[in-house]
Backbone as a ProteinNet text record, in pm:
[ID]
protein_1_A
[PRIMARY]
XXXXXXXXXXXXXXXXXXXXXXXXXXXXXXXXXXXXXXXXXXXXXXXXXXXXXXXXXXXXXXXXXXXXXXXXXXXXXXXXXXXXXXXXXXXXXXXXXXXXXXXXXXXXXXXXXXXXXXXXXXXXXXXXXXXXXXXXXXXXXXXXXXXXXXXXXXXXXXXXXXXXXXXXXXXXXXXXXXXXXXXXXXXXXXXXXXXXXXXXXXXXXXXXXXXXXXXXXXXXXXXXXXXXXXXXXXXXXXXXXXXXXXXXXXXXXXXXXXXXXXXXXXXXXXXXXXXXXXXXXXXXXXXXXXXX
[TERTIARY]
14134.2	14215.1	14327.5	14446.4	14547	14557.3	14454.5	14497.1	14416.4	14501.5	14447.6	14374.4	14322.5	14199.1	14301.8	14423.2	14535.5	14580.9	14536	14596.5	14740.9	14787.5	14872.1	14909.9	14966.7	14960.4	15039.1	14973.3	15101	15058.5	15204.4	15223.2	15303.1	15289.7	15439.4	15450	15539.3	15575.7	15503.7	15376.2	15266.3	15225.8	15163.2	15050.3	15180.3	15278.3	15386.4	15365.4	15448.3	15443.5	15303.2	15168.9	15061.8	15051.1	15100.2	15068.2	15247.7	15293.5	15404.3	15379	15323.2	15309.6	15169.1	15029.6	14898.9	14835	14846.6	14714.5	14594.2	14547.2	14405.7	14394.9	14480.4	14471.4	14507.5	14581.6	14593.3	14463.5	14368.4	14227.7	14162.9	14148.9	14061.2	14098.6	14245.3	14289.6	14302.8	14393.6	14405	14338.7	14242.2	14106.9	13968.2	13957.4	13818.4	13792.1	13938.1	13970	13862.3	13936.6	13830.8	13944.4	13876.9	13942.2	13892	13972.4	13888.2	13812.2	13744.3	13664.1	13735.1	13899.4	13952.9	14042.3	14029.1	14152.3	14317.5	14382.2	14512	14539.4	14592.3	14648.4	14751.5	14774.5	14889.8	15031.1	15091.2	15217.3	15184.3	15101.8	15094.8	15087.5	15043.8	14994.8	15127.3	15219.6	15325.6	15439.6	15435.4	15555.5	15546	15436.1	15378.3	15441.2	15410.8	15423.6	15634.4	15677.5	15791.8	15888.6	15807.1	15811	15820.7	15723.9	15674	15840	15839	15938.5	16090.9	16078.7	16278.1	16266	16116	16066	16121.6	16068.8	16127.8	16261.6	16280.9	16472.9	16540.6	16491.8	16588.4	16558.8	16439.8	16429.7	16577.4	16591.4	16699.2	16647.5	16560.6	16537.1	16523.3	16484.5	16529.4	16680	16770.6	16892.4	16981	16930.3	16976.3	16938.2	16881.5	16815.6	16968	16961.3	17061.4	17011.9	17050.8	17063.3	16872.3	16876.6	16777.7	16639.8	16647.3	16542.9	16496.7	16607	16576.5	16501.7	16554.4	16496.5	16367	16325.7	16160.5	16121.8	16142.9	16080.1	16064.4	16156.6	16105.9	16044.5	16041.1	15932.2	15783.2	15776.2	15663.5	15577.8	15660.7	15636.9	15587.5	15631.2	15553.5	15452.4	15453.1	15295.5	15185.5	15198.6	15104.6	15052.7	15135.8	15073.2	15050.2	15069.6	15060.1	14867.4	14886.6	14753.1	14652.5	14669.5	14541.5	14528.2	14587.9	14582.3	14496.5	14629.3	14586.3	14583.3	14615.2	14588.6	14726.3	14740.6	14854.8	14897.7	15004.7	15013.7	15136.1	15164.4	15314.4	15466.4	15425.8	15575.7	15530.1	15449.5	15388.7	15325.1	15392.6	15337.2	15453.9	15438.6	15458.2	15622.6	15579.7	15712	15841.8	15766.3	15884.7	15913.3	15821.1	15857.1	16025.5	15999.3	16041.8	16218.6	16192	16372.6	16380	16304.7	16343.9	16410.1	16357.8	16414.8	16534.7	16553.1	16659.8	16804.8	16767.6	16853.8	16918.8	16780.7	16783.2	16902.6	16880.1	16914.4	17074.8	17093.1	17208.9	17296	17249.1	17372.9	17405.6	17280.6	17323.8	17289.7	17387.5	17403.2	17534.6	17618	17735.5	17684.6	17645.7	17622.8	17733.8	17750.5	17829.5	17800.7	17658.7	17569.7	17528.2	17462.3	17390.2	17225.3	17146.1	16985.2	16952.3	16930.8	16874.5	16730	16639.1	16537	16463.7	16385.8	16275.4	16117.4	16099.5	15957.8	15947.1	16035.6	16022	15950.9	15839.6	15762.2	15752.9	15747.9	15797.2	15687.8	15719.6	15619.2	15741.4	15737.3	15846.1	15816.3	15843.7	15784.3	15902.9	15834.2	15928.1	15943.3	15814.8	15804.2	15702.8	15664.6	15584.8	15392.3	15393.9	15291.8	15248.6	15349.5	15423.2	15447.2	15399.9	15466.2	15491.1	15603.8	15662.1	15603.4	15575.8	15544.8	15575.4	15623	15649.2	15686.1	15723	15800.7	15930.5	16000.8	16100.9	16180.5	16199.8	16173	16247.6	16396.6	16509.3	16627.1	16667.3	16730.3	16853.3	16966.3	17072.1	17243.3	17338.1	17445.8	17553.3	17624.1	17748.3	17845.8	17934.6	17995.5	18158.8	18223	18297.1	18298.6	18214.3	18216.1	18110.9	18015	17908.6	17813.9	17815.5	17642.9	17555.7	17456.3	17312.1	17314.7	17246.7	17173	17037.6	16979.1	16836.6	16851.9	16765.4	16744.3	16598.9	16534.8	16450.9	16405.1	16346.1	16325.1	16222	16278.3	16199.3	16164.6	16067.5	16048.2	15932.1	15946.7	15905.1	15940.8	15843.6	15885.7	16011.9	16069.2	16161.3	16191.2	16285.8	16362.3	16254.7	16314.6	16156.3	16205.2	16140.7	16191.7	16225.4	16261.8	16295.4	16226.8	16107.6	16006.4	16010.2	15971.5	15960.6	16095.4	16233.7	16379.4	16364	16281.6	16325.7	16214.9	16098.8	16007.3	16074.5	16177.2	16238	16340.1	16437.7	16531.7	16474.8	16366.8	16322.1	16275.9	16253.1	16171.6	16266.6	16406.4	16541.6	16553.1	16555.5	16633.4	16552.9	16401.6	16293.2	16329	16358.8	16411.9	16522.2	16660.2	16774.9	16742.7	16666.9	16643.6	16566.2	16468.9	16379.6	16495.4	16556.1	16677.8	16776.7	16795.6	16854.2	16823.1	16672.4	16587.8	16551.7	16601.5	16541.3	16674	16611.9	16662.8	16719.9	16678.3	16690	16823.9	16856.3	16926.5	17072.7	17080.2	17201.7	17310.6	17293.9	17443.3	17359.8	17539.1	17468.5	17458.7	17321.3	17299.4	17311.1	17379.5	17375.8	17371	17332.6	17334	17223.7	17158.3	17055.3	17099.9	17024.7	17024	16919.5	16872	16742.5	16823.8	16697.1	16754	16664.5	16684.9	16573.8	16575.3	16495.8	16435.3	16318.1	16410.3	16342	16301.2	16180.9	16111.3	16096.1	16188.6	16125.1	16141.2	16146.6	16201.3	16383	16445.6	16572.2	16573.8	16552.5	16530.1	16675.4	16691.9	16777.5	16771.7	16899	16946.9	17047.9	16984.6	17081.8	17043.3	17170.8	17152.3	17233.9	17166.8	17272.5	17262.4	17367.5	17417.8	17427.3	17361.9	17345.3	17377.6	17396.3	17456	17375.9	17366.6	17322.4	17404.1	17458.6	17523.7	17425.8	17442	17370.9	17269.2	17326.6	17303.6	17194.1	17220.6	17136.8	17000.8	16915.6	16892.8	16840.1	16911.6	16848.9	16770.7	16809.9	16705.8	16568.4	16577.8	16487.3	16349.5	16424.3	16322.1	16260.5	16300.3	16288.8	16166.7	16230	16147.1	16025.6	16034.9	15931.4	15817.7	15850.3	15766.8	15700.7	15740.3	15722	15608.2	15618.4	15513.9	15421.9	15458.7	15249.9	15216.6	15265.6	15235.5	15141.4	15212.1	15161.6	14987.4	15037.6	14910.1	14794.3	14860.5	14764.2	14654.5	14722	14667.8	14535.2	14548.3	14520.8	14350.1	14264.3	14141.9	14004.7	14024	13892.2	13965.4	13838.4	13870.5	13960.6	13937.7	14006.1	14206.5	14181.9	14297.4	14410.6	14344.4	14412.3	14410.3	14478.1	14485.2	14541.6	14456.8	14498.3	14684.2	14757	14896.9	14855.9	14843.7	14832.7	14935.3	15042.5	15144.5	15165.1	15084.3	15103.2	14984	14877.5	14775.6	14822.1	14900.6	14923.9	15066.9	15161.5	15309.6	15349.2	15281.5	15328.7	15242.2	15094	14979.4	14863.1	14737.1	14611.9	14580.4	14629.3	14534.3	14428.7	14424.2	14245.5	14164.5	14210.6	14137.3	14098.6	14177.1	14120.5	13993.8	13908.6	13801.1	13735.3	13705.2	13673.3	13724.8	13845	13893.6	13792.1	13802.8	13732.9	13564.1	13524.9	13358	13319.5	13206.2	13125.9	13057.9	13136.7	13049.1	12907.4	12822.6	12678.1	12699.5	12769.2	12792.8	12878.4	12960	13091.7	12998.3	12922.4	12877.7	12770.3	12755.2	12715.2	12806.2	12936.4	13053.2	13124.1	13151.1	13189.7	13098.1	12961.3	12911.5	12932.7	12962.5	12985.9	13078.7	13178.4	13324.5	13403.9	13369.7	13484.6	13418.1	13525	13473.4	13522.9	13488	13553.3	13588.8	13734	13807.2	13907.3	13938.3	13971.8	14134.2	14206.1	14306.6	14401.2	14532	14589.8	14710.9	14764.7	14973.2	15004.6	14969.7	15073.9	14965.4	14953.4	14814	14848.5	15005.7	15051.4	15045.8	15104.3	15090	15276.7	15294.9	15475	15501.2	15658.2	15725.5	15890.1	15872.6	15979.6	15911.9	15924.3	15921.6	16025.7	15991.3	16092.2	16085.5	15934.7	15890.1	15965.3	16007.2	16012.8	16186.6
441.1	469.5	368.1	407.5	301.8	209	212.3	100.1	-38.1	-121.2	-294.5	-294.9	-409.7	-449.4	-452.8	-449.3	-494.9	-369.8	-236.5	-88	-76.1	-181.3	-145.6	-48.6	35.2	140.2	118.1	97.9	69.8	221.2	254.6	329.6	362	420.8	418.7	598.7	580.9	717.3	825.6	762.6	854.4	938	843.4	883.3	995.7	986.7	1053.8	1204.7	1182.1	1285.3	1354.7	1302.8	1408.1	1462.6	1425.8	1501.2	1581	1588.4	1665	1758.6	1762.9	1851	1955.4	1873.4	1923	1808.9	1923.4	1791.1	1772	1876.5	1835.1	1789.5	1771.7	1640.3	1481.7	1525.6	1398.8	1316.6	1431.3	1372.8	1291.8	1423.3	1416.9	1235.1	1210.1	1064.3	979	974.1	897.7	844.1	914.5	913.6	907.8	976.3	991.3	916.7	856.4	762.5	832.2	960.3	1018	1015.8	1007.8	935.6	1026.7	1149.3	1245.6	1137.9	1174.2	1107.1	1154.4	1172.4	1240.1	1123.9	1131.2	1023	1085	955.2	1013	1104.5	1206.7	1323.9	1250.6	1362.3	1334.4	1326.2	1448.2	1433.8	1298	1276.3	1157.2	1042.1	1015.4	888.6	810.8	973	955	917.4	965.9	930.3	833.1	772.6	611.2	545.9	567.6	439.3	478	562.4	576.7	486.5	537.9	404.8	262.2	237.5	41.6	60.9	138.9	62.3	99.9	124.2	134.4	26.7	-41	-150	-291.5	-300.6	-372.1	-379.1	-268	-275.4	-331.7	-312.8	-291.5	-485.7	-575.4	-683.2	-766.4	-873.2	-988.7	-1031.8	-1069.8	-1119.8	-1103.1	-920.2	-882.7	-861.5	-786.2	-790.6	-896.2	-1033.2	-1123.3	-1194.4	-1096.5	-1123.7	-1014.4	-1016	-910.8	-764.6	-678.1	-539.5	-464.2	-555.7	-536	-568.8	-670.3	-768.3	-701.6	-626.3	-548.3	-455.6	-384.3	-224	-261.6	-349.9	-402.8	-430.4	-504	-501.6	-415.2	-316.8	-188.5	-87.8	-63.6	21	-75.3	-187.2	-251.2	-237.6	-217.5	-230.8	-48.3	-3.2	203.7	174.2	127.7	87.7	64.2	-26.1	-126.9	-32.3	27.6	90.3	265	299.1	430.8	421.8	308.6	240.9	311	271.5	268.3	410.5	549.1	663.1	702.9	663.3	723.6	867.7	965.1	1104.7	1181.8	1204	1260.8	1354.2	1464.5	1606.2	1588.8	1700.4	1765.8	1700.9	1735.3	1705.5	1547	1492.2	1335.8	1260.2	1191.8	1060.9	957.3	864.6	755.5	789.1	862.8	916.8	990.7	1052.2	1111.5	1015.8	918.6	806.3	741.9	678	602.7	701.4	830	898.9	946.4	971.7	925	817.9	706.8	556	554.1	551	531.7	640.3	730.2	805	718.5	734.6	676.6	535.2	472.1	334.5	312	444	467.6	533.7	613.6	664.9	562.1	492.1	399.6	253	268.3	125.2	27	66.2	4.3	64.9	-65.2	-1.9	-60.6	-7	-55.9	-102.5	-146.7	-210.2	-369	-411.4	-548.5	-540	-536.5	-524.2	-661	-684.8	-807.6	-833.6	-738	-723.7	-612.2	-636.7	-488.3	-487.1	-393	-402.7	-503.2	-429	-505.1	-459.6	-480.4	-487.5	-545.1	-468.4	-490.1	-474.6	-508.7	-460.8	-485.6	-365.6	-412	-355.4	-429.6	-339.7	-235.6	-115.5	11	-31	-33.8	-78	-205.3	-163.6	-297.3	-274.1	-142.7	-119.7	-10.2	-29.8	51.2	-33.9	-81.4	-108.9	-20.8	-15.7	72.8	-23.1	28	-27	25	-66.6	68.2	-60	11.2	-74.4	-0.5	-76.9	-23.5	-23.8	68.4	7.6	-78.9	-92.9	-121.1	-144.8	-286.5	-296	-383.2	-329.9	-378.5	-358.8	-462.3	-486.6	-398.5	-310	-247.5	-324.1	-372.3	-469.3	-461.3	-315.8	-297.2	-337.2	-340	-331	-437	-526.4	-603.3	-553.5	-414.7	-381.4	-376.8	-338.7	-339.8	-211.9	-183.3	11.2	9.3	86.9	128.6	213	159.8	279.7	306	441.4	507.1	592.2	551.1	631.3	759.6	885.3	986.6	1034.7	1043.4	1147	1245.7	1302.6	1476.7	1576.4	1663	1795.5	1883.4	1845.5	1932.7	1870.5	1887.8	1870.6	1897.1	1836.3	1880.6	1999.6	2071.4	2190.6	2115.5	2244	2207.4	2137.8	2114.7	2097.7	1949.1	1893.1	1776.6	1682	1783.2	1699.5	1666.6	1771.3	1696.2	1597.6	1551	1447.9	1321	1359.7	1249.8	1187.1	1268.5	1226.9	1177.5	1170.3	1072.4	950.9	981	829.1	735.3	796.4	767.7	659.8	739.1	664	554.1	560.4	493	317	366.4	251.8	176.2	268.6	211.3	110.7	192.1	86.2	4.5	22.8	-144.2	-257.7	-190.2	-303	-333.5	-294.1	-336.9	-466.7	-446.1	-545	-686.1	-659.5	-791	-921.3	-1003.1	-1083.2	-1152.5	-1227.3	-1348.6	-1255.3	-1108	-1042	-1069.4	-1039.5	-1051.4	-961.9	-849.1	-810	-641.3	-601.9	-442.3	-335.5	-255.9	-164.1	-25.9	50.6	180.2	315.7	254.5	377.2	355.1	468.8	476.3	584.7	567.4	658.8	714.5	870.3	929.9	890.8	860.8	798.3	929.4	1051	1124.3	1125.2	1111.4	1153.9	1280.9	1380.5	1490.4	1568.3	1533.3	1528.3	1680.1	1698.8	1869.2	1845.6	1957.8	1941.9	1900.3	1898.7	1845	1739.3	1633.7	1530.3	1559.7	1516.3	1503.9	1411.7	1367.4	1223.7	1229.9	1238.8	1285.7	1190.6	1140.9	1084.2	1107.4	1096.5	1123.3	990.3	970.7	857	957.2	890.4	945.8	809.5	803.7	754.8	780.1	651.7	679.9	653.7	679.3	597.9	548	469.5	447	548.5	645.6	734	823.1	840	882.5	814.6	705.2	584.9	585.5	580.4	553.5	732.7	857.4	998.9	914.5	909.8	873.7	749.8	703.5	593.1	681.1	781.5	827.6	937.3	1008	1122.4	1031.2	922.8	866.3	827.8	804.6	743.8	876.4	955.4	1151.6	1185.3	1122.4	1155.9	1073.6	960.5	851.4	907.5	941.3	1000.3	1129.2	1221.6	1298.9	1302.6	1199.8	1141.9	1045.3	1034.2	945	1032	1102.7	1197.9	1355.1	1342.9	1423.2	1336.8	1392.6	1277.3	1404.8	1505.7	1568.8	1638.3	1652	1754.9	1893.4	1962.4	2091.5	2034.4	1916	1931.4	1946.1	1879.6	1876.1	1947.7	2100	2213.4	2234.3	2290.3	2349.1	2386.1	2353.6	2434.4	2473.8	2618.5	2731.8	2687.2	2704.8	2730.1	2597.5	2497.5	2386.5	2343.5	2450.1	2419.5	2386.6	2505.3	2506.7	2528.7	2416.2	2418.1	2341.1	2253.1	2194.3	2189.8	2167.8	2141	2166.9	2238.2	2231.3	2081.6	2138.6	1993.2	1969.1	1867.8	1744.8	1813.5	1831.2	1849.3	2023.2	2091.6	2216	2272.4	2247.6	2278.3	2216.1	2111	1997.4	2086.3	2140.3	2241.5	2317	2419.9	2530.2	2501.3	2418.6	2376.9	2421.1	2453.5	2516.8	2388	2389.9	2250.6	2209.6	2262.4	2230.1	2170.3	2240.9	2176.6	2047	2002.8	1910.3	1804	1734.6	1582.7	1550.2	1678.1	1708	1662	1791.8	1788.5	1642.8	1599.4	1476.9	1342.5	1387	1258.1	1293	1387.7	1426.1	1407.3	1405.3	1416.5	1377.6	1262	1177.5	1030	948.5	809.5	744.5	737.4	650.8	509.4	510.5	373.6	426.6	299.8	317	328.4	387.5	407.7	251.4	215	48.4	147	85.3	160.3	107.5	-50.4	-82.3	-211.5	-231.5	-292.8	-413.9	-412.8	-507.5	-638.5	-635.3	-747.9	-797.2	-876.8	-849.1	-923.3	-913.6	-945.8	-1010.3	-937.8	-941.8	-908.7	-973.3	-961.5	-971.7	-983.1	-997	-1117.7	-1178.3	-1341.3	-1419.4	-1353.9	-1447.7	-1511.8
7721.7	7604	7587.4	7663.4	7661.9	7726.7	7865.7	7930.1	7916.4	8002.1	8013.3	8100	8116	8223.1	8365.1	8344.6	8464	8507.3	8430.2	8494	8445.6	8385.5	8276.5	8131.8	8097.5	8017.1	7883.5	7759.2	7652.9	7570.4	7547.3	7504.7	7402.6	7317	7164.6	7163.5	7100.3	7014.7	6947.8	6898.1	6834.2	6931.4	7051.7	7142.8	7241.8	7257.2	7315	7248.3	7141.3	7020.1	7067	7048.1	7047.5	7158.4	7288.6	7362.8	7429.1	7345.5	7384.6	7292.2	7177.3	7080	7096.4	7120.2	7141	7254.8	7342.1	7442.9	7392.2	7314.9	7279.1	7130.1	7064.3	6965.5	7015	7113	7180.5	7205.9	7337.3	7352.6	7238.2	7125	7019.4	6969.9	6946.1	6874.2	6982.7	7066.1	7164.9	7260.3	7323	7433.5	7344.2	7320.2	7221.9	7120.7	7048.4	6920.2	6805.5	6771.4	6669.1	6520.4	6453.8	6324.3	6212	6174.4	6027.1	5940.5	5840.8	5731.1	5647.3	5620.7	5492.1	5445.4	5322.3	5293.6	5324.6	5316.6	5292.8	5223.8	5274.5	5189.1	5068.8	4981.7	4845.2	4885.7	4978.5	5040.8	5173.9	5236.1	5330.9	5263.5	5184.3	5088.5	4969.8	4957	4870.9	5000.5	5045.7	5180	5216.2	5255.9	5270.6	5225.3	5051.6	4948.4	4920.4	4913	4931.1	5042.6	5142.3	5297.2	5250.3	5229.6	5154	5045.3	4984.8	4868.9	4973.5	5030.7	5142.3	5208.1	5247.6	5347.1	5236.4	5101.5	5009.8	4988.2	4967.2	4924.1	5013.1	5164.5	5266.8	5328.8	5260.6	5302.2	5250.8	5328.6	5332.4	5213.2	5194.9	5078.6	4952.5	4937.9	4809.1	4829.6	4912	4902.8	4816.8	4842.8	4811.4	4641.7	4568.6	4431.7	4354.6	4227.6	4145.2	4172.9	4088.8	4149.8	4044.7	3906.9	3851.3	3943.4	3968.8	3998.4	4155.8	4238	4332.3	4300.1	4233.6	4202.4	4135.1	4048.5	4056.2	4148.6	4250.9	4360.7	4418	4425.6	4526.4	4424.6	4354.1	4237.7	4269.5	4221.5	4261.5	4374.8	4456.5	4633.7	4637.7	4572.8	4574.8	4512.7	4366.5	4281	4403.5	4442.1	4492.1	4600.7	4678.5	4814.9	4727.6	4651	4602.2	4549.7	4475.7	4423.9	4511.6	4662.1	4717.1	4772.5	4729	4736.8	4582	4456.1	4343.6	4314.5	4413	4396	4347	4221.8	4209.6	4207.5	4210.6	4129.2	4122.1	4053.1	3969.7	4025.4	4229.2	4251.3	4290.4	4302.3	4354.5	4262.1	4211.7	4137.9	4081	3993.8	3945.9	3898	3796.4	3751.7	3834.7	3920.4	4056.6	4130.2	4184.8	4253.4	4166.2	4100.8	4006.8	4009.7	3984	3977.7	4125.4	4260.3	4356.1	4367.7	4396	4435.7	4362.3	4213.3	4136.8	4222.1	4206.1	4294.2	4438.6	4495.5	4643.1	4615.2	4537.1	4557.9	4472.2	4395.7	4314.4	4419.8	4514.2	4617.7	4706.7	4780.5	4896.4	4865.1	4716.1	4636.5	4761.1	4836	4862.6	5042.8	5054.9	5246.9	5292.4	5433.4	5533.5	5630.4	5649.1	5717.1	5646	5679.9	5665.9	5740.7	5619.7	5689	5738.1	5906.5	5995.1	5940.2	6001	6012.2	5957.4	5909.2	5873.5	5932.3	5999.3	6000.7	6156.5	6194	6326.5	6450.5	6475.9	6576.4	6738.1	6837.5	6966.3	7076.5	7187.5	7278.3	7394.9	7487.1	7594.7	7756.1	7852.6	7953.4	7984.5	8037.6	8054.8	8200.7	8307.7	8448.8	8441.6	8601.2	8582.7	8547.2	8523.5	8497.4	8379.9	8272.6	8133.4	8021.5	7933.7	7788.9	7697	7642.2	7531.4	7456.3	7333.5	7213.9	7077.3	6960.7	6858.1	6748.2	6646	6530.1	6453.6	6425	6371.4	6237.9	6176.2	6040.5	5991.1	6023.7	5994.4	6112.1	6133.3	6211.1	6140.4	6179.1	6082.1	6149.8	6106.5	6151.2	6094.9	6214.2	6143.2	6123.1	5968.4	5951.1	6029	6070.2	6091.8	6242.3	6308.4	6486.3	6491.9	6440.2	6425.9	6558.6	6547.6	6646.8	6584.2	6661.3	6551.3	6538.1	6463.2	6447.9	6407.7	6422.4	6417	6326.1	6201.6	6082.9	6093.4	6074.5	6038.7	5981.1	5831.1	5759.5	5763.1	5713.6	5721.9	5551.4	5569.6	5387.9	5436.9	5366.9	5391.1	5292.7	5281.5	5192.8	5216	5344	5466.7	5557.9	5572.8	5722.2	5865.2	5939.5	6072.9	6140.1	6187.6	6273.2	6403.5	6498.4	6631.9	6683.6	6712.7	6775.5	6736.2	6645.3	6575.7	6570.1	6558.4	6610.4	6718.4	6816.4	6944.2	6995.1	6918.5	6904.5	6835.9	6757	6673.1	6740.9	6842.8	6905.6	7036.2	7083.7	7158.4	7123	7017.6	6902.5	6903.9	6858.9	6799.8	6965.1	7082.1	7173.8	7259.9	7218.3	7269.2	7144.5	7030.3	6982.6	6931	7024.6	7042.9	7181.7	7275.2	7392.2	7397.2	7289.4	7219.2	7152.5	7096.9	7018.9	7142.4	7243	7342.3	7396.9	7408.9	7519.7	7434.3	7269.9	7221.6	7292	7366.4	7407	7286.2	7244.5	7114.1	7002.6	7002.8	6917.9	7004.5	7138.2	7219.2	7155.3	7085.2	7040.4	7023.8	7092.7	7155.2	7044.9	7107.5	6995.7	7094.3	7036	7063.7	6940	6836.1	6723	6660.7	6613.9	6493.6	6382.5	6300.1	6156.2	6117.8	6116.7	6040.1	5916.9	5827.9	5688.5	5602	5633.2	5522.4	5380.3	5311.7	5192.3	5149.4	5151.5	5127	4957.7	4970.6	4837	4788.9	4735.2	4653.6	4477.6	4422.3	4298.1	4290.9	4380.6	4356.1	4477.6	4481.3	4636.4	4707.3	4783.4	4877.7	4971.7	4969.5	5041.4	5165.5	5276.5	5420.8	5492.6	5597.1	5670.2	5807.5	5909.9	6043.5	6147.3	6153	6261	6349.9	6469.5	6633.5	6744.9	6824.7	6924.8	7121.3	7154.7	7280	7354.7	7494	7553.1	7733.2	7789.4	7894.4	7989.2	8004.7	8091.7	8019.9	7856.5	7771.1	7773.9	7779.6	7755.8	7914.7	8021.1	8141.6	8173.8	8106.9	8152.1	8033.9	7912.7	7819	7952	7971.4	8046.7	8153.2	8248.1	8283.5	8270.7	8176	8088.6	8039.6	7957.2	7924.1	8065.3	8144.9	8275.6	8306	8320.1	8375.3	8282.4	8148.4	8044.3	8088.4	8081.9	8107.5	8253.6	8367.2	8465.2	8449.8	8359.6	8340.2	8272	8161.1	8102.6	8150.3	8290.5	8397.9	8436.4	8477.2	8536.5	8484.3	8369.8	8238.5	8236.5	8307.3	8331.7	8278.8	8233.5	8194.9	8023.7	7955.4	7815	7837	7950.5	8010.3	8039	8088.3	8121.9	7977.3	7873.9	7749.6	7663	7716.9	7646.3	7469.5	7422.7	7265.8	7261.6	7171.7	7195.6	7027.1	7038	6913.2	6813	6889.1	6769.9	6650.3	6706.9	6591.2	6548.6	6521.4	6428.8	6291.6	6263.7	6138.9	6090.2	6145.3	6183.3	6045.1	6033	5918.5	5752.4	5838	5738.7	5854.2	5797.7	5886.8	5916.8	6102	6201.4	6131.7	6143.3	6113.9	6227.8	6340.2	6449.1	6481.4	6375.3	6406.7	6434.2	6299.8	6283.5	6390.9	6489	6592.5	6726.6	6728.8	6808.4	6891.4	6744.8	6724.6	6753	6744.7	6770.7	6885.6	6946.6	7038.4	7125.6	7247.2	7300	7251.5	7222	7189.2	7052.2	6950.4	6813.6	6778.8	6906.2	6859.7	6828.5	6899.5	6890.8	6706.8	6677.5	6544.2	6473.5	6526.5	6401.4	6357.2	6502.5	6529.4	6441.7	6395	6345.8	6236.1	6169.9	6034.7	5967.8	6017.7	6007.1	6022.9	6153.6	6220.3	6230.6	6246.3	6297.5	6436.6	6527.7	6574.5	6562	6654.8	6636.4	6770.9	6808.3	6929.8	6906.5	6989.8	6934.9	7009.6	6917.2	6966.1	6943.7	7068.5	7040.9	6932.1	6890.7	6783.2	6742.4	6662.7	6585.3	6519.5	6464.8	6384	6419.6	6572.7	6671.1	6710.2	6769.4	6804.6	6697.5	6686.4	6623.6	6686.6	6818	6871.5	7057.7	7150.1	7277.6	7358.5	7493.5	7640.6	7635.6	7602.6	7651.6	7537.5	7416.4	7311.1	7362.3
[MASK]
++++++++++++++++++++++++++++++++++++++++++++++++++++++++++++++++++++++++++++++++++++++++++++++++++++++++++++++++++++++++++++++++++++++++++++++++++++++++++++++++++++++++++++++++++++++++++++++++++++++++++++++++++++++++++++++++++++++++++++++++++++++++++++++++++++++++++++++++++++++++++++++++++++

């Protein structure tokens, strides 16, 4: 699944997330690399293309165009990736996009930041036989203290429950200590920002600055190592138990119905339904290393 020909383990945030959340969706994506045959959902597909246009706004290079000529670019930048969904309804499409962003980009018209980088991609060793891996969406200078911060955008119908904060606040500190390690950056980061965009009939625009300090940062490395251990070890279908309560926590698992299958029926269900593809921590390729 994850590992190298060297017994080396890369690992990101997703593959974390699934198995802190469900061991046996974990299997199903991570080990098995089983892939639904469904397209992007309408709320997944709209959150996406919402994503792509904060990824636009938030570039050096549109920054640096007038305030018109921005806000086309980042409307453009939702078109284009919304395109390859196309599925619309009532609270998701073109037109909501469009008084989202305007909103979005009318409150956090006057930052107090400076965007470095976007879309920054990493690979880092945790030990000597561990890569963290991940990307980040937004990495950017506080002008008052010149640290970096880690922005990451969230959009969603809702706020995340417990369960999912405390999946996020490991995310959060897995890539304050990626922005640490970029050598070539040299200037200290200890803060990030959930940047949410919560899509209902009235959107909402929240954001929380959080803070690590060392000791925070050295349990996280920690805790993280305790997990691939754990996941070392995790070597048959049994060991990667169902967790009930998040079949249907947010939206019906992909993997329910696959769940629920009768050993004799899965390799059926599985050709019907799924594809494989092997699962890659981070696909993009670096952007940023130890070596660089």
């Amino acid at each position: 699944m994850l590992e190298l020909s060297d017994c080396t383990l890369r690992i990101d945030n997703y593959a974390i997330s699934q198995w802190l959340t469900c061991r046996r969706k974990f299997w199903f994506r991570i080990i098995d690399g089983l892939v639904p045959n469904t397209p992007n959902g309408t709320a997944r597909g709209f959150g996406a293309s919402i994503h792509e246009a904060l990824r636009v706004w938030y570039d050096p290079a549109t920054c640096a165009t007038d305030d018109k000529e921005r806000f086309a670019l980042t409307c453009n930048a939702f078109y284009a990736e919304w395109a390859k969904t196309g599925v619309e309804d009532a609270m998701r499409n073109t037109k909501v996009a469009e008084s989202v962003l305007r909103q979005y980009c009318a409150k956090w018209s006057l930052e107090w930041f400076d965007p470095i980088h976007v879309e920054v991609g990493f690979a880092m060793p945790l030990t000597s036989d561990i890569i963290y891996e991940g990307r980040m969406d937004l990495i950017a200078r506080d002008r008052a203290s010149d640290k970096l911060i880690v922005v990451d955008h969230k959009t969603s119908a809702r706020k995340p429950g417990s369960v999912m904060q405390e999946i996020k606040a490991r995310q959060m500190s897995g890539y304050v200590w990626a922005a640490q390690q970029l050598s070539d950056v040299g200037v200290l980061c200890n803060s990030a920002i959930y940047n949410y965009v919560i899509i209902t009939t009235q959107p909402q625009y929240e954001r929380i600055l959080t803070t690590r300090t060392r000791e925070q940062l050295a349990e996280w490395v920690d805790a993280t190592i305790r997990i691939v251990n754990e996941i070392r070890v995790a070597n048959t279908f049994e060991d990667c138990y169902c967790n009930q309560e998040m079949c249907n926590m947010y939206s019906r698992c992909d993997y329910l119905e696959l769940c629920n299958c009768p050993n004799g029926s899965r390799a059926a269900l599985i050709a019907h339904k799924f594809t494989r593809k092997p699962w890659s921590a981070f696909e993009q390729g670096l952007i940023f290393s130890e070596e660089k």
